[in-house]
N, C-alpha and C positions, 0 to 999 in steps of 0.2 A: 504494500500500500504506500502510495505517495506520502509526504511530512504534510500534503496540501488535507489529506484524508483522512487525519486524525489531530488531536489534542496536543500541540506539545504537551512530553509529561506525560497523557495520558496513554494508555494499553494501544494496540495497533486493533483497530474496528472499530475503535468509541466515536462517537458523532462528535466533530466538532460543534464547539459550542457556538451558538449564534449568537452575537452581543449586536444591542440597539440601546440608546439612550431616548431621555425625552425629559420634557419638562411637567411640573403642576406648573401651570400659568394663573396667575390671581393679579386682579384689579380691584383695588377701594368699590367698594359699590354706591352707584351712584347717588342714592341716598344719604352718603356718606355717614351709614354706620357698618360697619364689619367688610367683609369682603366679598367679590365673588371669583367662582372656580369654573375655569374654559373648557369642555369637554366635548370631544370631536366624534361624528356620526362617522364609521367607516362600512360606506354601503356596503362592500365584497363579504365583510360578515356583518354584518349590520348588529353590529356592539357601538356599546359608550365607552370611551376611554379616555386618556390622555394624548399629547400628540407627543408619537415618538416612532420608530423607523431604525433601520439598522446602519450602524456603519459602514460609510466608504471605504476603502483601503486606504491605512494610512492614517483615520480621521481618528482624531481623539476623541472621546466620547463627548465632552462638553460641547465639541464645535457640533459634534453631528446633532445633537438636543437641539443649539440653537437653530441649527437648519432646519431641523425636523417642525420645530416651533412654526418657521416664518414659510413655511412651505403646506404646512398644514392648515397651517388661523389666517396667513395672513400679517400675524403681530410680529413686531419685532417686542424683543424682551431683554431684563437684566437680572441676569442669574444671578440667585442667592446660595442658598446653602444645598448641600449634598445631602437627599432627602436617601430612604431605605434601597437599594436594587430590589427589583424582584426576580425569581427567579425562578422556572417552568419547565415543562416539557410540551413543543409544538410539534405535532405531527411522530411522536417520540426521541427528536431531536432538543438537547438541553436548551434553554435559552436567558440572558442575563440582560435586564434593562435597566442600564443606571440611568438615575431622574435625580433631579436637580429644583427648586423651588424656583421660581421665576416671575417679576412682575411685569406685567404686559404695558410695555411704553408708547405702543403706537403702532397703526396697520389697521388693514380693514380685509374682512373676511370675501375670498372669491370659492366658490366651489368648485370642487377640479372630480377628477377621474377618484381620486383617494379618498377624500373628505367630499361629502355633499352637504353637508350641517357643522355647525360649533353653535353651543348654547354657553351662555353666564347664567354660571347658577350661585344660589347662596349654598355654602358647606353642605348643608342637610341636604337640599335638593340634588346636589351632587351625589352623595352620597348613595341616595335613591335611584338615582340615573345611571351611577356606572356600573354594566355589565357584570365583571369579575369583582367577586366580591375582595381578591388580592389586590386592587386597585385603592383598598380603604386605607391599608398600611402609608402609601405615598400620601396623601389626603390627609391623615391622624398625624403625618410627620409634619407638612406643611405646617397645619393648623400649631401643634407645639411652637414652633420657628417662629410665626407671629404673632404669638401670644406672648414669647420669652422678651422678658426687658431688654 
């Protein structure tokens, strides 16, 4: 087997692992009490999630979050802090999404082939809305982040 078809490190047949990064995206809400949280319709499975997408060759994860961010919403953003990774099996292939807290500084949403929908939701309503219930981890971590002094 090729070094291309397994894990550094790991056993010769193990699935490389698939890394993708992404952001929670939050904005003050306009009411200006608490916050809301960006979550993106991806028709091909048509779940709720975060925006995030796997790395290019090369890409270090934070760049690829950001791209993933302003390629999915539309926003550009300014990453905060290094929220949970999660971590799955798709298809039985491992897979590792490092996410990053992010506030949404400007952009406007176009729907494309990937995304057909992003909602602003307040926390709870997020919470309700997203698909995977492992998507609450990132969420629970955010919310700490802007709570802490």
């Amino acid at each position: 087997m090729s070094p291309a078809g397994r894990r550094a490190g790991g056993p010769a047949g193990a699935a490389a692992t698939v890394r993708a990064a992404g952001c929670v995206l939050w904005r003050p809400a306009p009411a200006g009490e608490g916050v809301e949280i960006c979550l993106v319709h991806r028709p091909r499975y048509d779940d709720w999630s975060f925006p995030k997408g796997k790395l290019k060759r090369g890409e270090d994860p934070l760049t690829a979050a950001l791209r993933e961010v302003l390629e999915e919403t539309g926003h550009l953003c300014a990453p905060g802090a290094r929220l949970p990774t999660a971590r799955y099996l798709v298809d039985g292939r491992p897979k590792e999404v490092a996410y990053w807290a992010a506030r949404a500084t400007g952009g406007s949403f176009t729907a494309n082939d990937e995304v057909d929908r992003i909602l602003w939701l307040s926390p709870a309503d997020s919470r309700a809305r997203l698909t995977q219930p492992r998507d609450h981890d990132q969420l629970n971590a955010l919310l700490d982040v802007l709570a802490a002094p």
